[in-house]
C-alpha angles and dihedrals in degrees: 000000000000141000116320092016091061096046079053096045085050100049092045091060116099098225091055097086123146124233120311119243086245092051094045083046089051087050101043089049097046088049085045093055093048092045087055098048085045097063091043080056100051103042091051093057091051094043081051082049097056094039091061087064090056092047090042089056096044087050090054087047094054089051096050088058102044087053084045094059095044092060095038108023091239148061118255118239098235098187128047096173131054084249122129113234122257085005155302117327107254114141094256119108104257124198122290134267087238093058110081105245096198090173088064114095096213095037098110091054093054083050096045084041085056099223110150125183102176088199130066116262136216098222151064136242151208135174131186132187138186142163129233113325150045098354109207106192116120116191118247101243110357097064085221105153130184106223102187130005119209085192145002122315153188134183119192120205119199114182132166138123117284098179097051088213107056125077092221112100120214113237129211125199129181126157137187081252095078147357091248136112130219117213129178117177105004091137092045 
């Protein structure tokens, strides 16, 4: 027996079958499960990955303030509006810190705060300060609210989308308070 006689003689045999439809379906299924964890998997590391730009900034933020208040004994009110800075939070990667947004109306006081980010983000900021006192800044979207300072004070918002394809908006709080971070929707 050779070649093409012995593939005859195999196939011929009755033992020699191929898969079964319930074992191709078994296969197909158990590919289809791990596809799926897989993609969970995947999307949550890059929504980790874009929520580490967010929580950088802020930290450069945080710093900048800190050596701010040692030169002048106090931190520097960055916005005066209820603007985001660059701009609005929309999912799309806006200009750097580092690039000079005159059209801004808060832009001087980012330069004079120091902050640079020599990449585009994906997110906007704000930043309030204050001094002792009633303290009159209520959150965005949080509703948090600081009701009396016994010193100065700043609170830094982030928010952009992290998803690209959801209309909520992940938030991110941090204040000269503490050294935590508030975060709403980083997982939407």
């Amino acid at each position: 027996m050779f070649g093409s006689q012995r593939i005859r003689c195999v196939l011929a045999r009755r033992g020699c079958r191929g898969f079964t439809l319930v074992e191709l379906l078994t296969v197909v299924a158990i590919v289809g499960v791990l596809a799926t964890i897989a993609v969970i998997l995947v999307s949550r590391h890059v929504r980790a990955g874009k929520s580490v730009e967010a929580i950088s900034i802020i930290s450069s933020i945080r710093t900048a303030q800190e050596a701010y208040r040692a030169e002048t004994g106090s931190y520097l009110n960055v916005t005066q509006t209820a603007e985001w800075y660059p701009k609005l939070p929309d999912g799309d990667t806006r200009l750097s810190f580092a690039l000079p947004d005159g059209a801004h109306v808060d832009a001087p006081r980012w330069r004079q705060l120091g902050v640079s980010r020599t990449d585009g983000t994906r997110f906007g900021f704000r930043a309030y300060a204050g001094s002792a006192g009633p303290v009159n800044v209520t959150l965005s979207t949080t509703g948090l609210t600081f009701a009396n300072a016994r010193d100065f004070w700043y609170v830094i918002e982030a928010s952009g989308d992290l998803t690209d394809s959801s209309p909520e908006l992940s938030l991110y709080v941090a204040s000269s308070h503490n050294n935590e971070l508030y975060v709403e929707n980083e997982g939407e």
